[in-house]
PDB file of N, CA, C and O in Angstrom, chain B, residues numbered from 101:
ATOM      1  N   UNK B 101       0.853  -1.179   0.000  1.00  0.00           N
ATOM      2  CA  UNK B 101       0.000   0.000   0.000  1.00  0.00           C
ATOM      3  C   UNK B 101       0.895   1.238   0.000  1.00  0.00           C
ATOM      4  O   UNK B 101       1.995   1.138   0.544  1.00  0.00           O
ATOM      5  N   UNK B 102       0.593   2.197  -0.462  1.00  0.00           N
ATOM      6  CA  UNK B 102       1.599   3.151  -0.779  1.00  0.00           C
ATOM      7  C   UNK B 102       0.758   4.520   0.199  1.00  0.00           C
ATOM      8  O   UNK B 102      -0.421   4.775   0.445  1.00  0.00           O
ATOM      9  N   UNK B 103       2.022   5.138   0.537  1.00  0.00           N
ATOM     10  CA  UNK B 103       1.974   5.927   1.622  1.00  0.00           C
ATOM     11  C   UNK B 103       1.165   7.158   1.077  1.00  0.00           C
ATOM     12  O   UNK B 103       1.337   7.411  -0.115  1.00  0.00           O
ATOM     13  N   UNK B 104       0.409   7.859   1.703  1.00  0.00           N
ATOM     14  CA  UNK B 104      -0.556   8.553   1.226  1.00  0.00           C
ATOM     15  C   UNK B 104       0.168   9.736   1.882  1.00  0.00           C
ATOM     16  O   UNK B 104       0.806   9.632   2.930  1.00  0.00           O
ATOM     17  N   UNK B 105       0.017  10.869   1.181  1.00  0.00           N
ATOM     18  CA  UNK B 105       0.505  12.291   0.879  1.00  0.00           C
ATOM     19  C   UNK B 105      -0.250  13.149   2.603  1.00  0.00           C
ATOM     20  O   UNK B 105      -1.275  12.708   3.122  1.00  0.00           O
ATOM     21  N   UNK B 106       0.365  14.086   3.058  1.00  0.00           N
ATOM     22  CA  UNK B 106      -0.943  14.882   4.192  1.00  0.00           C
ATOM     23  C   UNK B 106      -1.911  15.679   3.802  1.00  0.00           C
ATOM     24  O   UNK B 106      -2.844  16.071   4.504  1.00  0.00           O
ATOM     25  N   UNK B 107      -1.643  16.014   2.317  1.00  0.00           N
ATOM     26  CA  UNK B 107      -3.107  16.856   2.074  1.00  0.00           C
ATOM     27  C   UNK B 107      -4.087  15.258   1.811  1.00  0.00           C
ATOM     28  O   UNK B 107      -5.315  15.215   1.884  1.00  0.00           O
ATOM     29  N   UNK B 108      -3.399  14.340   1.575  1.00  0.00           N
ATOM     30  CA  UNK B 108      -4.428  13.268   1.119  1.00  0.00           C
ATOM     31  C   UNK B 108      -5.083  13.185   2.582  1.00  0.00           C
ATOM     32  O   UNK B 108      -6.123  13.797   2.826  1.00  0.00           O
ATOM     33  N   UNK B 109      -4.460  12.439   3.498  1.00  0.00           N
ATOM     34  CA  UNK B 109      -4.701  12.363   4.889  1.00  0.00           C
ATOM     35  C   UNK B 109      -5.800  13.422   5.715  1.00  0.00           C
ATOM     36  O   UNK B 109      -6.612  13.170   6.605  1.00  0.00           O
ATOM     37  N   UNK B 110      -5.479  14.624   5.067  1.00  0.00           N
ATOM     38  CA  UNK B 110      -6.568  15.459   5.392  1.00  0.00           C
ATOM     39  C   UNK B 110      -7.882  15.429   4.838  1.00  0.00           C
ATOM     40  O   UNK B 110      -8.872  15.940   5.363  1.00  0.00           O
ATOM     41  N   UNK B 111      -7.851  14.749   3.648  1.00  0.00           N
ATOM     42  CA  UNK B 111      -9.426  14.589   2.931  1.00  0.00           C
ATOM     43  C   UNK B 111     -10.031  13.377   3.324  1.00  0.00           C
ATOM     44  O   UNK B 111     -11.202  13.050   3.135  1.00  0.00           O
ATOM     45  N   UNK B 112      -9.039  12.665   3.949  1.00  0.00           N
ATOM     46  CA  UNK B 112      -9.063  11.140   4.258  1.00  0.00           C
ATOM     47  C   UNK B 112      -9.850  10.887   5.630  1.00  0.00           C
ATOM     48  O   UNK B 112     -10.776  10.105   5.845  1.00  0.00           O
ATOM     49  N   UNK B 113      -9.253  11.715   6.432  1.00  0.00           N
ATOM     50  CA  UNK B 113      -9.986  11.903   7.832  1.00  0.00           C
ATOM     51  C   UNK B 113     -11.512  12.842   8.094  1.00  0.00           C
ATOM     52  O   UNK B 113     -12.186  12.898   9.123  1.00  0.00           O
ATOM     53  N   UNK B 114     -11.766  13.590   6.634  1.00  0.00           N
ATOM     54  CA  UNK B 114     -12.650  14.173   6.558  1.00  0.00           C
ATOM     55  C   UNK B 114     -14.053  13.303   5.944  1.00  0.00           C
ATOM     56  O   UNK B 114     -15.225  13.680   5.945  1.00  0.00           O
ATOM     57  N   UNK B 115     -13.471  12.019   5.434  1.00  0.00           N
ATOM     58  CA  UNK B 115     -14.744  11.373   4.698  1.00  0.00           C
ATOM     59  C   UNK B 115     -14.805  10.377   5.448  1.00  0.00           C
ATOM     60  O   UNK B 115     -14.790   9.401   4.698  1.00  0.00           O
ATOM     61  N   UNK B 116     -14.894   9.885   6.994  1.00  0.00           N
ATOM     62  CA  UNK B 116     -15.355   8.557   7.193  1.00  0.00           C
ATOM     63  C   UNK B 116     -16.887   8.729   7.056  1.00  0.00           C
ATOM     64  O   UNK B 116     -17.440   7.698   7.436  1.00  0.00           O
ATOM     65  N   UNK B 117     -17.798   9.709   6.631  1.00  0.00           N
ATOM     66  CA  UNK B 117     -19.322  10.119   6.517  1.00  0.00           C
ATOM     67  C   UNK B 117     -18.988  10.538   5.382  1.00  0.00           C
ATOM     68  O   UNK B 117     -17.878  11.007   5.132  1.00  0.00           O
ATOM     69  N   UNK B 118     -20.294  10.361   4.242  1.00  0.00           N
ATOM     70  CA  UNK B 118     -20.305  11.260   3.515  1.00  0.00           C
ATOM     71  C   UNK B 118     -20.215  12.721   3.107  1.00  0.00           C
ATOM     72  O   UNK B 118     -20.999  13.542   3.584  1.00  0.00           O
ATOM     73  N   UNK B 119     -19.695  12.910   2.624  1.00  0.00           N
ATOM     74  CA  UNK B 119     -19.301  14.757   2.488  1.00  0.00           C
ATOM     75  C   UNK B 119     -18.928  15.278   0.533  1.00  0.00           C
ATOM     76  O   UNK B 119     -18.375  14.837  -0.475  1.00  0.00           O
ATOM     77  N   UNK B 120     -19.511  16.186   0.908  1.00  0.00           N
ATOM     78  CA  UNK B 120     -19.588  17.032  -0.205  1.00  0.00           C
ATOM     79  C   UNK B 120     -18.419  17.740  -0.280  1.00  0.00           C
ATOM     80  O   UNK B 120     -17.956  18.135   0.790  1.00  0.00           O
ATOM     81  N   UNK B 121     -17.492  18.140  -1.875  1.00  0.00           N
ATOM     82  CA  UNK B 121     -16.732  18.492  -2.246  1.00  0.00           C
ATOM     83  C   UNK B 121     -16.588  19.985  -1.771  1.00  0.00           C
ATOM     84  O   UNK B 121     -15.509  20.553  -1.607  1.00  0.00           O
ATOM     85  N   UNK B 122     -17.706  20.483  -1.594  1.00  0.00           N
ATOM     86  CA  UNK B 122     -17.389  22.034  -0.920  1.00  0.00           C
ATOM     87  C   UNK B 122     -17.109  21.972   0.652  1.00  0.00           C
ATOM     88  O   UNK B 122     -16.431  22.838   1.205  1.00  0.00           O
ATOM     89  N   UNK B 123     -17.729  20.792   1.402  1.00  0.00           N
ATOM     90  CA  UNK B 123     -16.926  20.955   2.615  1.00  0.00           C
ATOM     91  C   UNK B 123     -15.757  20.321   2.802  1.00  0.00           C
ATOM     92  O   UNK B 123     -14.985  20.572   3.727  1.00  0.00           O
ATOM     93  N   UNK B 124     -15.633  19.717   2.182  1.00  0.00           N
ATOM     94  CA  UNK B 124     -13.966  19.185   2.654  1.00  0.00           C
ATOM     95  C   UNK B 124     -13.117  19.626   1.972  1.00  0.00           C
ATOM     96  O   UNK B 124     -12.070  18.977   1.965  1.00  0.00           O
ATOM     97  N   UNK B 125     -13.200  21.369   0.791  1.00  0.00           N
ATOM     98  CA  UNK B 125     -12.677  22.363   0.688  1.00  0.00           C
ATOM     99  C   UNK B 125     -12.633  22.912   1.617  1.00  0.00           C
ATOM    100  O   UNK B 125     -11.577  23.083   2.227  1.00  0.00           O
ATOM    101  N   UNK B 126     -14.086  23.477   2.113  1.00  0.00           N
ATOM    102  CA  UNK B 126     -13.339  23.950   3.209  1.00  0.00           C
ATOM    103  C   UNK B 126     -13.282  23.630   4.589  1.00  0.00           C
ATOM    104  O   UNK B 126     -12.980  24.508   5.398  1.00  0.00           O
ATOM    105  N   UNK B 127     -13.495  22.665   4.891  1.00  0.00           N
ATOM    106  CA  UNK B 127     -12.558  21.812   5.853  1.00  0.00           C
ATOM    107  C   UNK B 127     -10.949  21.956   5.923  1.00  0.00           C
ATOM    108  O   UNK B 127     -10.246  22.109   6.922  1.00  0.00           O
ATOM    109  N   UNK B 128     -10.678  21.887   4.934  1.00  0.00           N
ATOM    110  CA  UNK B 128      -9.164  21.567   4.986  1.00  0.00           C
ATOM    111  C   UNK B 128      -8.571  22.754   4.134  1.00  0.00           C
ATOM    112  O   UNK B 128      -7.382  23.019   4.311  1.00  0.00           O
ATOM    113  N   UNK B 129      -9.072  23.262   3.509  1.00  0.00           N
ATOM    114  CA  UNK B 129      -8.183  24.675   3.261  1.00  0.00           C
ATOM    115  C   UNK B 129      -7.605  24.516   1.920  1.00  0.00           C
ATOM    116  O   UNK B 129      -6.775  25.288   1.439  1.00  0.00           O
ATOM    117  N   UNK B 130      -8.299  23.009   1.081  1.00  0.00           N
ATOM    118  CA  UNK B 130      -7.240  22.755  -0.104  1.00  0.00           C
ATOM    119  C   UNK B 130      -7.832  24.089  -0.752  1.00  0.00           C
ATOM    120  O   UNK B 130      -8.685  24.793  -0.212  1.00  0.00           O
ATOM    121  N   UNK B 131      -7.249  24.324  -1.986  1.00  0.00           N
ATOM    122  CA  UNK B 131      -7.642  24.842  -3.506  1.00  0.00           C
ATOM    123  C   UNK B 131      -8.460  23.778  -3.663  1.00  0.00           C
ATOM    124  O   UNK B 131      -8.612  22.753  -2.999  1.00  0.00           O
ATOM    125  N   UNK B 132      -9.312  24.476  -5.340  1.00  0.00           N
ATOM    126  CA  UNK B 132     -10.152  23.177  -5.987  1.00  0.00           C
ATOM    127  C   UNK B 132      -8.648  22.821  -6.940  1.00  0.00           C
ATOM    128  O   UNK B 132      -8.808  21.604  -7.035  1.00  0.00           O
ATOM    129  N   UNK B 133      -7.701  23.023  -7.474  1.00  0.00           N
ATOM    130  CA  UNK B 133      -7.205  22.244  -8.445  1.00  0.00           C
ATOM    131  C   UNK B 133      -6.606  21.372  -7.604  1.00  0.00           C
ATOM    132  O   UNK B 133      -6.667  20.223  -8.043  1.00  0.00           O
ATOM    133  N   UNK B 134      -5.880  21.500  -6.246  1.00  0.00           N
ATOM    134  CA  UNK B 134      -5.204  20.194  -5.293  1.00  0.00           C
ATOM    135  C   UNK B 134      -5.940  19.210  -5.105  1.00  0.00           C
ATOM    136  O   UNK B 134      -5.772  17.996  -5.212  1.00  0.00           O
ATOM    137  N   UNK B 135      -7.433  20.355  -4.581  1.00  0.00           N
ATOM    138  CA  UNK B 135      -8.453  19.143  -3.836  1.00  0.00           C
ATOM    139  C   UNK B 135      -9.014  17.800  -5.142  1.00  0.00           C
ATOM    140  O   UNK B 135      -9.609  16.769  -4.829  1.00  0.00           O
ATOM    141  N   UNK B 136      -8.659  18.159  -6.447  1.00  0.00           N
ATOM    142  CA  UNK B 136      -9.201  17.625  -7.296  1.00  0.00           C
ATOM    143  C   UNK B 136      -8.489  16.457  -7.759  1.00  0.00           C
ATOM    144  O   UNK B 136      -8.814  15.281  -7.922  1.00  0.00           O
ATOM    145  N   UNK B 137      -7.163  17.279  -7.964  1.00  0.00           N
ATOM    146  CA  UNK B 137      -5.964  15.964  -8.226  1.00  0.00           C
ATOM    147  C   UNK B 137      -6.473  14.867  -7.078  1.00  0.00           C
ATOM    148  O   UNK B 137      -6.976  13.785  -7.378  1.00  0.00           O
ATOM    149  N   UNK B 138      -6.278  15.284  -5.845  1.00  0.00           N
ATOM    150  CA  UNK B 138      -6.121  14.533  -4.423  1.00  0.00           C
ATOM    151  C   UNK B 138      -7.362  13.510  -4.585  1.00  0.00           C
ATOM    152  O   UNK B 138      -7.297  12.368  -4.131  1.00  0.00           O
ATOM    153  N   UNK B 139      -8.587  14.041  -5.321  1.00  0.00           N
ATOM    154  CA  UNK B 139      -9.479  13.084  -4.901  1.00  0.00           C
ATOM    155  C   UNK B 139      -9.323  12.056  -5.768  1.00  0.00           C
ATOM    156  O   UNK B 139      -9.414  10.954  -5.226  1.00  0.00           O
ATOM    157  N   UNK B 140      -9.074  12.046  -7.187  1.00  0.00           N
ATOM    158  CA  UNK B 140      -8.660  11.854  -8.472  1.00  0.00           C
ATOM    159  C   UNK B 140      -8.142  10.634  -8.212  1.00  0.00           C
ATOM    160  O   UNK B 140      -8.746   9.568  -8.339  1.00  0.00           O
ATOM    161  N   UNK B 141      -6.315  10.873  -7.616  1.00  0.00           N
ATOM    162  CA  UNK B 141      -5.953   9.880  -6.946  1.00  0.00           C
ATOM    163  C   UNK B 141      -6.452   8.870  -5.896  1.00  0.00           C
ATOM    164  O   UNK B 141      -6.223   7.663  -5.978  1.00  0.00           O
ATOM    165  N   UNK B 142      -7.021   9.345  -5.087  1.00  0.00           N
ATOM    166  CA  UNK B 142      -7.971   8.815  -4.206  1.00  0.00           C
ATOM    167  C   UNK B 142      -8.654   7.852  -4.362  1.00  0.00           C
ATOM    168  O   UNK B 142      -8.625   6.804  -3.719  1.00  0.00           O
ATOM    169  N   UNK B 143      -9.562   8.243  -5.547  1.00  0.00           N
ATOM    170  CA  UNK B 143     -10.595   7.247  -6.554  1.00  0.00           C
ATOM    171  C   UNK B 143      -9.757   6.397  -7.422  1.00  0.00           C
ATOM    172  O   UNK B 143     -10.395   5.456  -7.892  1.00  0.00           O
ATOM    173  N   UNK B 144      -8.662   6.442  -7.732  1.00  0.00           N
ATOM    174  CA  UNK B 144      -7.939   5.763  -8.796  1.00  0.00           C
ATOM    175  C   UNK B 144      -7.195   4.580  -7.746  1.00  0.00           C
ATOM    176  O   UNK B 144      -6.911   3.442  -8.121  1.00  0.00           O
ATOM    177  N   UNK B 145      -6.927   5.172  -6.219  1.00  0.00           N
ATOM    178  CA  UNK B 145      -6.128   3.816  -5.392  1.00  0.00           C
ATOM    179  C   UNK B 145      -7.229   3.238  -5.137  1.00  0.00           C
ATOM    180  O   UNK B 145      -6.983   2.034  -5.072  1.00  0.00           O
ATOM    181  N   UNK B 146      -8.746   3.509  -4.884  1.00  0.00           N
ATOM    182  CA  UNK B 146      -9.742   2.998  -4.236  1.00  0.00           C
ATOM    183  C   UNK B 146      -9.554   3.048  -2.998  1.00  0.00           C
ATOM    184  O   UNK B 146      -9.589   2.063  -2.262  1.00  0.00           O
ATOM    185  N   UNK B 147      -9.286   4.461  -2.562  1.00  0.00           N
ATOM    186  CA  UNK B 147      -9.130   4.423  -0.820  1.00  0.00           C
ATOM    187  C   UNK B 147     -10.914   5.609  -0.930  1.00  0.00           C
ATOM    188  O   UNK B 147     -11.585   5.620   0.103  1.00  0.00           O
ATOM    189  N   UNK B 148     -11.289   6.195  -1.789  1.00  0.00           N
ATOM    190  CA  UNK B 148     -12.690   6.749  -1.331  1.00  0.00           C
ATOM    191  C   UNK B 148     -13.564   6.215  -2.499  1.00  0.00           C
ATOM    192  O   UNK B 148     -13.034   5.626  -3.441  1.00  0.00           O
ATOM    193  N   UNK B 149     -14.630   6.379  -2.449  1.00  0.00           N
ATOM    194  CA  UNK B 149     -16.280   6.081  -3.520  1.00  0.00           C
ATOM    195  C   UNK B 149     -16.785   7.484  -3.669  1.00  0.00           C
ATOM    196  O   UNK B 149     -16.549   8.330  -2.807  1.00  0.00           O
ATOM    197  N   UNK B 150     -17.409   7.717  -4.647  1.00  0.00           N
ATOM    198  CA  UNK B 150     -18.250   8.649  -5.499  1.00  0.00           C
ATOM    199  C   UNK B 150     -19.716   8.063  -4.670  1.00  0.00           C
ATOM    200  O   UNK B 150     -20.059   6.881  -4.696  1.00  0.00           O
ATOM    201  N   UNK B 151     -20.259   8.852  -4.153  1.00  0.00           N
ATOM    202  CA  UNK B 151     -21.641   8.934  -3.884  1.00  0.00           C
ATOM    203  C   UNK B 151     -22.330   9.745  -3.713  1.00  0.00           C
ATOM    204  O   UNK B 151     -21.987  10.763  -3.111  1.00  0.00           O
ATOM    205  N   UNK B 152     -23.846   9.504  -4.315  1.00  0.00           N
ATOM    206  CA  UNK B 152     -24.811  10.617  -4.532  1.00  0.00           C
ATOM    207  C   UNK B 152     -25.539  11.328  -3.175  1.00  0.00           C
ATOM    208  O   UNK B 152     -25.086  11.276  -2.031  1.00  0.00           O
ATOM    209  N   UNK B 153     -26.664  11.938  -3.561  1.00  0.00           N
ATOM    210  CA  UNK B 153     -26.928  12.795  -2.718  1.00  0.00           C
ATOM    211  C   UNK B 153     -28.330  11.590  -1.984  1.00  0.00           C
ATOM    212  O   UNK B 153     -29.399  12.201  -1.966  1.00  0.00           O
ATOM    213  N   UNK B 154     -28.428  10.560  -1.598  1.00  0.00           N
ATOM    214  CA  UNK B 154     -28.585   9.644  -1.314  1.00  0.00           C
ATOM    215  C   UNK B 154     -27.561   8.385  -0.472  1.00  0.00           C
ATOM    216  O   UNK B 154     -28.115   7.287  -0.523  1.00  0.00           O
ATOM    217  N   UNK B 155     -26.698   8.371   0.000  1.00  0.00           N
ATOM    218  CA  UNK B 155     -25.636   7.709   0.105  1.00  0.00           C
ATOM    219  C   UNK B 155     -25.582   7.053  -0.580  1.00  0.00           C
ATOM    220  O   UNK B 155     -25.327   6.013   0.028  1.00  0.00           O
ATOM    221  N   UNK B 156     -25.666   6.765  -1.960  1.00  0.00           N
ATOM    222  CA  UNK B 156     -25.840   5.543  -2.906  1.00  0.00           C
ATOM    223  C   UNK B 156     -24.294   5.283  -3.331  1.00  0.00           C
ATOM    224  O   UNK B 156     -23.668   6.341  -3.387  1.00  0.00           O
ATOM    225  N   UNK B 157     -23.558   4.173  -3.632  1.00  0.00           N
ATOM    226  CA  UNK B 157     -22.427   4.210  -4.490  1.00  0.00           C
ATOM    227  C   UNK B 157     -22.616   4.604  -5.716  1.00  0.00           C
ATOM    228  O   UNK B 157     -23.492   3.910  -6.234  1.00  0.00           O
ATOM    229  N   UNK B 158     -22.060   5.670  -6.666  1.00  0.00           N
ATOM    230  CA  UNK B 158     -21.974   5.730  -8.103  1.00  0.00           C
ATOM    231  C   UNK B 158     -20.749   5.494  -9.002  1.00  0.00           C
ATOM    232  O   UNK B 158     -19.666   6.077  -8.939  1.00  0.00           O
ATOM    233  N   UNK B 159     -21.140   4.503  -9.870  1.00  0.00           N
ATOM    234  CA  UNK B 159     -20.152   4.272 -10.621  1.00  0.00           C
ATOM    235  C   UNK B 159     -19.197   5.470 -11.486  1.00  0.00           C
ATOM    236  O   UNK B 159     -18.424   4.844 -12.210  1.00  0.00           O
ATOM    237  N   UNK B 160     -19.091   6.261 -11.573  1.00  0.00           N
ATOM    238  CA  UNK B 160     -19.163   7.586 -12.358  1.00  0.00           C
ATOM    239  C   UNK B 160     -18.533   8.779 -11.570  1.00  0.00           C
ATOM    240  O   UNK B 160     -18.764   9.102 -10.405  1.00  0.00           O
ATOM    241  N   UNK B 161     -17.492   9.491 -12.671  1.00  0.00           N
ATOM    242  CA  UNK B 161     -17.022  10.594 -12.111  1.00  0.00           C
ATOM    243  C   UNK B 161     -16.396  11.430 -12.739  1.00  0.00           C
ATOM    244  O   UNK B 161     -15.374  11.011 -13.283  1.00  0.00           O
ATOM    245  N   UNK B 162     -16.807  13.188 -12.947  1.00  0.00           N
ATOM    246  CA  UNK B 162     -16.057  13.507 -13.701  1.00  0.00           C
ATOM    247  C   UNK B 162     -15.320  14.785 -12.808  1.00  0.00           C
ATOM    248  O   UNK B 162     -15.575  15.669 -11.990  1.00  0.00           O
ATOM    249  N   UNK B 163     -14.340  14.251 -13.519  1.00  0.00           N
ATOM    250  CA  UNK B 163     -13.214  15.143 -12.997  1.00  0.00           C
ATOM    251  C   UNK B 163     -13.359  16.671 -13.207  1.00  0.00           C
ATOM    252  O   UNK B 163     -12.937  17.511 -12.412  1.00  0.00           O
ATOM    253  N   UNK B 164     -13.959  16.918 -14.288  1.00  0.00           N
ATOM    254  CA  UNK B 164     -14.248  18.554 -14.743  1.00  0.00           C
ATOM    255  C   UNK B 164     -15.128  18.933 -13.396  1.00  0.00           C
ATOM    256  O   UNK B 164     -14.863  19.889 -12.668  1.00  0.00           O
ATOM    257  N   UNK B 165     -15.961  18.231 -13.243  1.00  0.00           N
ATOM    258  CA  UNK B 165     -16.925  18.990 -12.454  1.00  0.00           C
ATOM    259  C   UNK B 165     -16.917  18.326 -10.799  1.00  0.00           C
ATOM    260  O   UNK B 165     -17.985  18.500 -10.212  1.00  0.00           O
ATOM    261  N   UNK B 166     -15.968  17.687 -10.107  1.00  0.00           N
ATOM    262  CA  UNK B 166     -15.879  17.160  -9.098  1.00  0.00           C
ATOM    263  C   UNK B 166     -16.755  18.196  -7.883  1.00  0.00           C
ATOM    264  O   UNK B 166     -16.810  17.537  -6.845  1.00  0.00           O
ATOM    265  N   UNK B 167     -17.237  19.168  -7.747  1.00  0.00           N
ATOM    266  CA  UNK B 167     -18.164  19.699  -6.818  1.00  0.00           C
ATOM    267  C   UNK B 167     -19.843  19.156  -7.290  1.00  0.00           C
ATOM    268  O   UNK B 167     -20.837  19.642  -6.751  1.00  0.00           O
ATOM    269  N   UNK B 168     -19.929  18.003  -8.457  1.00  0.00           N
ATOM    270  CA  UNK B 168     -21.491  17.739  -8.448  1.00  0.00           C
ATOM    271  C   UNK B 168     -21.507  16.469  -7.649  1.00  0.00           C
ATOM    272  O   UNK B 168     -22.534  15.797  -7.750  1.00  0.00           O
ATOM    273  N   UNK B 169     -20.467  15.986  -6.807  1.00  0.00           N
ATOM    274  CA  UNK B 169     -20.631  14.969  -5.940  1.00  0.00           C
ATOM    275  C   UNK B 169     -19.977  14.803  -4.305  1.00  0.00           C
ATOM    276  O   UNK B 169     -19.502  15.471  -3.387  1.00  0.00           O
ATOM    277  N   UNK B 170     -20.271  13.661  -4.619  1.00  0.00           N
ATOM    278  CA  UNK B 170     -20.107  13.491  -2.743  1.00  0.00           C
ATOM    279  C   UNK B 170     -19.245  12.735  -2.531  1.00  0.00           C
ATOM    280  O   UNK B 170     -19.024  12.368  -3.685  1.00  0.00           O
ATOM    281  N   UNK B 171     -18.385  12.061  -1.769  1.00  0.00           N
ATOM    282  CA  UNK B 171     -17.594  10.968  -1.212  1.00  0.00           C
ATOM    283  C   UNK B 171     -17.272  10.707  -0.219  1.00  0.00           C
ATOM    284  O   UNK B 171     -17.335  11.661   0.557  1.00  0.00           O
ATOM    285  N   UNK B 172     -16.736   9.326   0.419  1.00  0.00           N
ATOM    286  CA  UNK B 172     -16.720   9.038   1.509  1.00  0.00           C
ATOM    287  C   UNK B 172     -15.523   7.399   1.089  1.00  0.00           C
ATOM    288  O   UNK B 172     -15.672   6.595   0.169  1.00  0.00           O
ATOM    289  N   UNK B 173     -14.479   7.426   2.129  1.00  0.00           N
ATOM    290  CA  UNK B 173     -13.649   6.514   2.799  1.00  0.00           C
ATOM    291  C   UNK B 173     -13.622   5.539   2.314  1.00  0.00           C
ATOM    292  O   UNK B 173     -14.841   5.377   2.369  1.00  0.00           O
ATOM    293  N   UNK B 174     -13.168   4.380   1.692  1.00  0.00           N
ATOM    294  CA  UNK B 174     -13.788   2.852   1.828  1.00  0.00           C
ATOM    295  C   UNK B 174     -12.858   2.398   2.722  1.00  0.00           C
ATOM    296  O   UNK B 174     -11.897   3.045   3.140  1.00  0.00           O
ATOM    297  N   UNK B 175     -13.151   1.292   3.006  1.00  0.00           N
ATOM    298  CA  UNK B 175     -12.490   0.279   3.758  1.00  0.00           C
ATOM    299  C   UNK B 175     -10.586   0.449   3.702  1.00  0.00           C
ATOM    300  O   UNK B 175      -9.850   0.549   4.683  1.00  0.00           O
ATOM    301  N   UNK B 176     -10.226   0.438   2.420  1.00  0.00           N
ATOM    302  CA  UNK B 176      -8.671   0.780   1.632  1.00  0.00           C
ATOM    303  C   UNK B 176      -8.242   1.972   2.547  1.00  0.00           C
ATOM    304  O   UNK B 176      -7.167   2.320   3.036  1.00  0.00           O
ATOM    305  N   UNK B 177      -9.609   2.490   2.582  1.00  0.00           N
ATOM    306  CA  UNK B 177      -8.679   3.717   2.449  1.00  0.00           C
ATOM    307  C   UNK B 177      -8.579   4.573   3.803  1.00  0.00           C
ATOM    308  O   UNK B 177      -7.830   5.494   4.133  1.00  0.00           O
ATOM    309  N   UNK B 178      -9.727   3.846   4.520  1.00  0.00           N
ATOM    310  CA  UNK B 178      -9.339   4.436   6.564  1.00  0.00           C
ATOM    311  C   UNK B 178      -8.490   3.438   6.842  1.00  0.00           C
ATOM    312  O   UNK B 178      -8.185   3.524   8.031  1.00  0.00           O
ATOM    313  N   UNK B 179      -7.783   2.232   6.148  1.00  0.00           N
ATOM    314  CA  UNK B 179      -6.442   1.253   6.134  1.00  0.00           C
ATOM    315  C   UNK B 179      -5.531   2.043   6.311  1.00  0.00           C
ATOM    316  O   UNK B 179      -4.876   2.210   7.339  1.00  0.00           O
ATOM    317  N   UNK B 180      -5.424   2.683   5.099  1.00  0.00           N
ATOM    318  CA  UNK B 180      -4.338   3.948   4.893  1.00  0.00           C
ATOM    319  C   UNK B 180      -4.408   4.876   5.531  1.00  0.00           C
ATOM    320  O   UNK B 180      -3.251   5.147   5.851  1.00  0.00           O
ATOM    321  N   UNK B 181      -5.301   5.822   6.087  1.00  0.00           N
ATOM    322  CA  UNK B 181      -5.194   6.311   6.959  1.00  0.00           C
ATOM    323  C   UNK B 181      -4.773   5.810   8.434  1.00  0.00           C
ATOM    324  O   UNK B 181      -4.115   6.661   9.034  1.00  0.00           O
ATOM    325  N   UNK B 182      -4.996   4.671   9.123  1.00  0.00           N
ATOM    326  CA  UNK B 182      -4.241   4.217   9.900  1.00  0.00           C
ATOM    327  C   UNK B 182      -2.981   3.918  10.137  1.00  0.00           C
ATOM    328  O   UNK B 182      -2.409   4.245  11.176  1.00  0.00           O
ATOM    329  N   UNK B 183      -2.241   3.027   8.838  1.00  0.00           N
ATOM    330  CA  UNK B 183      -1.192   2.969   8.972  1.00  0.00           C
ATOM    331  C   UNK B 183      -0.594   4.339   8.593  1.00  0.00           C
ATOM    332  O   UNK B 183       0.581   4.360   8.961  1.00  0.00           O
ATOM    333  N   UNK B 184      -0.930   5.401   8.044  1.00  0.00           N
ATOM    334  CA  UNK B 184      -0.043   6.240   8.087  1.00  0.00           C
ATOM    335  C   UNK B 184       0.613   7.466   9.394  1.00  0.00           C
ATOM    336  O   UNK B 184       1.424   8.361   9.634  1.00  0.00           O
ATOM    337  N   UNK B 185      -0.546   6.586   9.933  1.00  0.00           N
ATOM    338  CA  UNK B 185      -0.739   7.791  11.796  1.00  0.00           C
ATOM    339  C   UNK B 185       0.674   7.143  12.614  1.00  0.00           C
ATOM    340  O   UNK B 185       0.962   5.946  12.626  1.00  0.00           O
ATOM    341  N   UNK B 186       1.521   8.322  13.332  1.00  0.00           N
ATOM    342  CA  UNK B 186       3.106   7.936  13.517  1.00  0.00           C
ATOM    343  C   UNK B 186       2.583   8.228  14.939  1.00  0.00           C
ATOM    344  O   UNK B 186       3.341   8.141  15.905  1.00  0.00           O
TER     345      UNK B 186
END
């Protein structure tokens, strides 16, 4: 498992609930172009899920417009957040 970045860690500890892309902007103070890469990656290790305004899982995500959704943690990825806590 590969060591996850601290701005990652910060979006990481912000989604064990579902949350919307504008609060865990500002939660954590990213930009939208960091917060975007960060989630990007995120979704690409499978440490968070895309979900709607329903808690539903959605298959689907576009990167242009990452504030029309929601996300939250999976299993991978509060892993990674654990082992990365010193």
């Amino acid at each position: 498992m590969r060591k996850i970045t601290e701005s990652e860690r910060r979006i990481l500890e912000r989604l064990i609930f579902d949350e919307t892309f504008e609060s865990v902007a500002e939660e954590t103070g990213l930009q939208f172009g960091e917060l975007r890469d960060d989630i990007t990656k995120l979704l690409n290790d499978g440490f968070i899920e895309v979900t709607n305004t329903e808690k539903q899982r959605i298959p689907y995500f576009d990167s242009d417009k990452p504030q029309l959704f929601s996300y939250r943690a999976t299993r991978s990825g509060l892993n990674a957040l654990k082992m990365n806590r010193v």
